[in-house]
N, C-alpha and C positions, 0 to 999 in steps of 0.2 A: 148570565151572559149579557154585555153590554147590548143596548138596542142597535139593531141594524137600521141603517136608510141606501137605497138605492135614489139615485139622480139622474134620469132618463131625458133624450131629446132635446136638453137644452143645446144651444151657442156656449162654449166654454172660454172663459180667458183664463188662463193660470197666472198669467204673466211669469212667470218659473224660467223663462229663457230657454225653455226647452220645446215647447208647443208653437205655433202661432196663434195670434190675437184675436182668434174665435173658430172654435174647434167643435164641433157635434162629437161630444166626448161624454160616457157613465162618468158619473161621482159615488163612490161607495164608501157610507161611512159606518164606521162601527164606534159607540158611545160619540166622544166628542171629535175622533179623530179620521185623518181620511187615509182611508188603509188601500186606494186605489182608483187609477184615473186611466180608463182605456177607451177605446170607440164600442165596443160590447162587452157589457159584464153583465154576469147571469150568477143571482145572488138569490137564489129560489126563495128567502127565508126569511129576505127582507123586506122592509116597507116603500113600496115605491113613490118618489117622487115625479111625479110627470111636470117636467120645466118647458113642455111644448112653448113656443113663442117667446121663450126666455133668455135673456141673456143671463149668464150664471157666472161672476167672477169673485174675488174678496171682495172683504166688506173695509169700507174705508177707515182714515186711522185720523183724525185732528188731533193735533199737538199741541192744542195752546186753545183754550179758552175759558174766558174766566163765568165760570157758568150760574154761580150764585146771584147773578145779575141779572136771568129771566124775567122776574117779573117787572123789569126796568126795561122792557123791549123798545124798539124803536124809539129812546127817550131820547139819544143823541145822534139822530137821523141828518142834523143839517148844523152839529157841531163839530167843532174843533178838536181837537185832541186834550190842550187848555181847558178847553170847556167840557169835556168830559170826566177829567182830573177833577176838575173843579165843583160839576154837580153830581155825577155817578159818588165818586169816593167823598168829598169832602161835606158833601149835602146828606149823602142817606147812608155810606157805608155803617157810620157808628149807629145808626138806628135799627138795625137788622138783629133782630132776636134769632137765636139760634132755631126756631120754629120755621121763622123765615127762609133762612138759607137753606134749611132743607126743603124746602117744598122748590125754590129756585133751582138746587141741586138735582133732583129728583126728578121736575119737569123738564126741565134742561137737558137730561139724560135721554130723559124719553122722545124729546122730539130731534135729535141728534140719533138716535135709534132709527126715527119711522125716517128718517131720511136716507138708512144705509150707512151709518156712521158704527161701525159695530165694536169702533176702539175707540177714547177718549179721555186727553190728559186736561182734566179741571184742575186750572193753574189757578187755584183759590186764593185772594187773599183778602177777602172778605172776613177772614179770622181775629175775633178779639180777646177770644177765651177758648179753652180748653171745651168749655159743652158747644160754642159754635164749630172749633174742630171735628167732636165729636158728632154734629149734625149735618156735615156738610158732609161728612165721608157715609153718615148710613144715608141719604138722599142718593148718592152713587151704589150704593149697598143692596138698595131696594128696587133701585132701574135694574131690568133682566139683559143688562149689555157690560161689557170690558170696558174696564174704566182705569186711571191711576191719577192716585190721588196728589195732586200736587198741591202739600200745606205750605205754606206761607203765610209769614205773620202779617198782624191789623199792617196797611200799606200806608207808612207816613212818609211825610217830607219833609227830611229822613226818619227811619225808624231804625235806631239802634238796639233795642231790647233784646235779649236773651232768649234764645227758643228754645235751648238744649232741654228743658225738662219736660217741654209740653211733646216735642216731638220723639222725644226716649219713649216717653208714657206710649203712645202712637205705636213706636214701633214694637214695644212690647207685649200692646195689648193685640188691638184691631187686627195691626198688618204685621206680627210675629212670622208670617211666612212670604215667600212671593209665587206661591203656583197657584193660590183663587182668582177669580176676574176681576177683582177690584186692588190693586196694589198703591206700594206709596212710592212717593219721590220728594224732593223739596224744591218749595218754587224756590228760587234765592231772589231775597231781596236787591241784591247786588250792588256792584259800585253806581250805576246810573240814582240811584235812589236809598242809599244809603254808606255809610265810611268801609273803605279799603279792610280796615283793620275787620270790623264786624264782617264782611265778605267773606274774609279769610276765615274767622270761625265759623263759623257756616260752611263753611264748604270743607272744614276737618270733620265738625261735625257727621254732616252726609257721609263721607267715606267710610267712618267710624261706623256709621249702622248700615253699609253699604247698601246708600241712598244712589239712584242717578241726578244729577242736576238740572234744572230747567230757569233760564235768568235771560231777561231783558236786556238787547245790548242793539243798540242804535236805532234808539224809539226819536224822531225829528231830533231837536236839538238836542232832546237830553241824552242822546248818544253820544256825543260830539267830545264829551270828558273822557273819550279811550276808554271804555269798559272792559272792554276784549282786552286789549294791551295790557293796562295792569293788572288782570288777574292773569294772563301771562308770567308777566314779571315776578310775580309769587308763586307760581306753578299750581296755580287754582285750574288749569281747563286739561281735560283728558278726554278718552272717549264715551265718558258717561256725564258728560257736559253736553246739550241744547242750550245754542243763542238764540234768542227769538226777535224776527226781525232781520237786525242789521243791517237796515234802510244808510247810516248814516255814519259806521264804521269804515274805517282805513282798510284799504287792499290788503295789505300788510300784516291787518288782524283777522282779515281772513285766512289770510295765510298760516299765521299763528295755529287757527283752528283748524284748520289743515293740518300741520303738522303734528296737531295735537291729538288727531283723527275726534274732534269735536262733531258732532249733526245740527243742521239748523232748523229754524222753522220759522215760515214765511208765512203772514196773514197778508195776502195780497190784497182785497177788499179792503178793508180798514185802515190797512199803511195809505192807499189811492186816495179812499177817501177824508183821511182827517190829514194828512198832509204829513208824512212818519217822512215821505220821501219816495222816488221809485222803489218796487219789490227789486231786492238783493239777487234775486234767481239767476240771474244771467253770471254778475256777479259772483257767486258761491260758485255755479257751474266754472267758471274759467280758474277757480282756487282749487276744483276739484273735490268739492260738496254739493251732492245729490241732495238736495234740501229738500224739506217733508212740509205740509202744509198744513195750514189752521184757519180758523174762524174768528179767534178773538174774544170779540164781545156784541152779543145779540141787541146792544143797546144802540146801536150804528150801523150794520150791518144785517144780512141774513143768515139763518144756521146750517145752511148744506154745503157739502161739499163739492157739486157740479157747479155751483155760479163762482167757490172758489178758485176752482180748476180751471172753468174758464178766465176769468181776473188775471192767473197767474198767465196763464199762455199769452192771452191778447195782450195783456201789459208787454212781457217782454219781445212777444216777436214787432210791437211797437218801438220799445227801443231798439231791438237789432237790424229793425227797415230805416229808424232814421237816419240820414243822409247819405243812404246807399244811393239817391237817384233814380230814376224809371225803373220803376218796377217792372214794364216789361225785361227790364235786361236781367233781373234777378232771377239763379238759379235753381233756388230749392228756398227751404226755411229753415233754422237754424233747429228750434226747439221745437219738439215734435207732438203730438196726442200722447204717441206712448209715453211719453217724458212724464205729462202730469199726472197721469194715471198713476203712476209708480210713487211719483211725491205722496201722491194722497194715499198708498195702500203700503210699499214693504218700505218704501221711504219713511213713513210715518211710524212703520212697526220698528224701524231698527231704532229711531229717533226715541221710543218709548223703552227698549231693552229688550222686542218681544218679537225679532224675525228670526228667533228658531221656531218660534210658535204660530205665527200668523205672518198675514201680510202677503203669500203667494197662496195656489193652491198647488200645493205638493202634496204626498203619501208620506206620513207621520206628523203633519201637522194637524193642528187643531181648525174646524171646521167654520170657518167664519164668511161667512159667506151672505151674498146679497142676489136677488132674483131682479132682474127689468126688464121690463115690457116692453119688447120688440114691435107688437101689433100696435101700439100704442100712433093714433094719428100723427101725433109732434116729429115721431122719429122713421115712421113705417117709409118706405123698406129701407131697411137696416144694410146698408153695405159694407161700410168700416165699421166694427164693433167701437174699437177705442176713440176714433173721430165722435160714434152717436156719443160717446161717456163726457168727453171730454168740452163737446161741442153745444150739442145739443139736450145732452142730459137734465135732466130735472126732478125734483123728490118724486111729483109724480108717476112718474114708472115704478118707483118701487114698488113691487107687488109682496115681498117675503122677504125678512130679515134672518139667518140664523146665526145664533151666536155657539161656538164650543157644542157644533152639534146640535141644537137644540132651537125650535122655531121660536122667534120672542116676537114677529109679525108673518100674518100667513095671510095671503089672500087678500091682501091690503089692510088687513085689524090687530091691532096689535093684540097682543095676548099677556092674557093675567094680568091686564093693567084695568082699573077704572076711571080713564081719562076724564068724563063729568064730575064725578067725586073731588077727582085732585082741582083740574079746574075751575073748580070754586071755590076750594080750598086758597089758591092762587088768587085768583080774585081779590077775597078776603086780606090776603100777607101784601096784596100790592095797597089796598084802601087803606090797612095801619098804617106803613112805608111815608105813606101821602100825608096821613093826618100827623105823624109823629114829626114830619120835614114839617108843616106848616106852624107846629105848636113852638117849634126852637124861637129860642132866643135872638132877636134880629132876623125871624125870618125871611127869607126872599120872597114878599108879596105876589111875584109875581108867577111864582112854581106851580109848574103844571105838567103832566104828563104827554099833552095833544098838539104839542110843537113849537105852542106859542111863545116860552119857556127857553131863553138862552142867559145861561147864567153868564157873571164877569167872571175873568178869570181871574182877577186877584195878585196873586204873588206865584200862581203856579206855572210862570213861563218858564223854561227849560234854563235861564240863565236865575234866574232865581234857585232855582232846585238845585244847578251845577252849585250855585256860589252857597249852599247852604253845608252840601256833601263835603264838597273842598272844609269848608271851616269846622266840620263835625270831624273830617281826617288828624283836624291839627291839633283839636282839642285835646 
């Protein structure tokens, strides 16, 4: 008989549309899934959870990050997006042994875990070979959380190469099914960053091994060559196409995605900060896209989902207050707490292919769920559940993570992990990273991991990139 769990006394958010946004409601699950959600259930046989002080809602879902770049943390804290091109990829991506990016993989998982992330699409493209493929997806393999694997080849400018054999292999072996916690997708290289033509295969490809899509489409300037539009025009976008972004796409093309019933996903943090453009949110919202939300890259940015949520809100109810005038005279706010909550949990699930499974808490779904700390001084007393999430939230509340049923952090520790071990493993894969960047040929004398450290950007302005794809189109 599957294991029982009872969930006693917590604040409940389902978000299901059927509850309100914090309910003193049982959770009863049996194995992974939750077989029932009332105000008293009496389940003599099972294992009780006491969620006293707890808020108890899904666990959230990031759509977009490229996670093999952990040990590159705060590297491009006060750079550009250029300059991130230019020293993340162009400096150490080819240096990265497959040893490498799984430990990046791996601890990237895990701390996207301890933060209540209990779903996560690693839009990889750190890939040069078929064993860094293979390494990047057991680092997600070996994390106790929901992951999908988004391969994507080595990322040049442009990179035309062939993936059909490596990703056949992939889907044959590893991810031959899609009902374990770890599945695949393909990042696409896309028109932003590579030719129309190669796009197009790729994205027959995908269909072919019935892949979802996930592709970069109005990243600053380099959006600005209609990415959206002409994969349009070829009939590349459906509803298992993710644009990420779209800072700097046409109405028009949202539209398109619209019509196409496409999902987006917004990294609001790292568009603000490296200059991608304002978050699309408002945007998508008036095309009639509930857009789902991400993190990006931990080399710029932070890895939770609460400083997200907030980024996204404060960003856009910034643009929808400017030049209303006196704010006294204004009568409500446009986009709400609950809005972003939902980007980050069935937003994010439908956006991965997984809101029959997760993403609310309903009866037959799969049990993925996060615990936070109400008593917690930062938030205490707790009056609007979704307001403290969306507001005021922060990884420290997490008290318990469960994934598919199953505790992968309890009581604040995560479980079955060796965090010291790995982290010095870490350590280790960041100090070769360093020494293998400083040994290159013409190296940047001046690289460094502690800020000092701002590379040129070279030839990777966005008009450079457009005028390179253009000429790879006509070749």
């Amino acid at each position: 008989m599957p294991r029982k769990m009872l969930i006693k006394n917590g604040l409940v958010v389902t978000l299901d549309g059927l509850r309100g946004d914090g309910e003193k409601l049982d959770i009863l699950l049996e194995g992974s899934r939750i077989v029932a959600i009332d105000p008293k259930i009496e389940a003599g046989e099972a294992e009780i959870v006491d969620a006293s002080n707890m808020l108890v809602m899904p666990g959230f879902v990031d759509t977009h990050r490229h996670t093999w770049q952990t040990m590159l943390r705060g590297l491009a804290s006060d750079w550009s997006l250029a300059q991130y091109a230019k020293g993340a990829h162009a400096t150490f991506k080819h240096l990265y042994a497959p040893s490498d990016i799984y430990l990046g993989n791996l601890l990237g998982r895990i701390e996207a875990l301890s933060s209540g992330i209990t779903t996560m699409l690693d839009w990889s493209h750190g890939i040069s070979s078929p064993e860094h493929a293979d390494a990047a997806a057991q680092g997600l393999i070996d994390a106790p959380g929901r992951s999908v694997f988004g391969y994507s080849a080595h990322f040049g400018f442009p990179n035309n190469t062939p993936i059909d054999e490596d990703l056949r292999r992939l889907r044959e072996t590893i991810f031959s099914g899609d009902d374990g916690l770890v599945t695949l997708a393909l990042g696409l290289r896309g028109p932003q960053y590579t030719s129309i033509e190669r796009t197009e295969a790729d994205v027959r490809l995908a269909r072919d091994l019935d892949l979802n899509v996930t592709v970069h489409g109005g990243s600053a300037g380099w959006g600005r060559n209609r990415p959206v539009g002409r994969m349009f025009e070829r009939g590349l976008l459906d509803h298992r196409t993710t644009v990420v972004h779209c800072n700097t796409i046409g109405d028009d093309e949202i539209a398109m995605m619209g019509d196409c019933g496409c999902t987006a996903s917004v990294s609001p943090f790292v568009e603000i900060q490296m200059g991608f453009g304002w978050p699309a949110t408002g945007r998508l919202l008036a095309g009639g896209i509930r857009p789902s939300l991400s993190i990006d890259t931990c080399t710029a940015v932070c890895g939770d989902m609460f400083r997200t949520m907030n980024t996204a809100l404060i960003a856009q109810r910034g643009l929808d207050n400017e030049g209303k005038g006196s704010a006294p005279d204004q009568r409500g706010l446009d986009l709400r707490c609950r809005d972003v909550v939902e980007f980050a949990t069935i937003e994010g699930a439908r956006a991965c292919g997984l809101d029959r499974r997760i993403g609310t808490l309903e009866v037959g779904k799969e049990a993925d769920l996060i615990f936070l700390k109400m008593d917690d001084p930062t938030v205490f007393p707790v009056n609007y559940p979704l307001g403290m999430v969306a507001i005021s939230g922060h990884p420290g509340l997490v008290d318990s993570v469960m994934v598919a049923g199953q505790f992968v952090k309890r009581g604040g520790q995560l479980i079955g992990v060796d965090l010291p071990q790995l982290q010095a493993l870490g350590v280790e894969s960041r100090e070769r990273l360093v020494t293998r960047a400083k040994a290159q040929h013409e190296a940047d004398l001046a690289l460094a991991l502690d800020g000092s450290w701002h590379p040129p950007t070279a030839d990777y302005t966005a008009a450079a990139v457009t005028g390179r794809n253009t000429a790879t189109s006509r070749s």
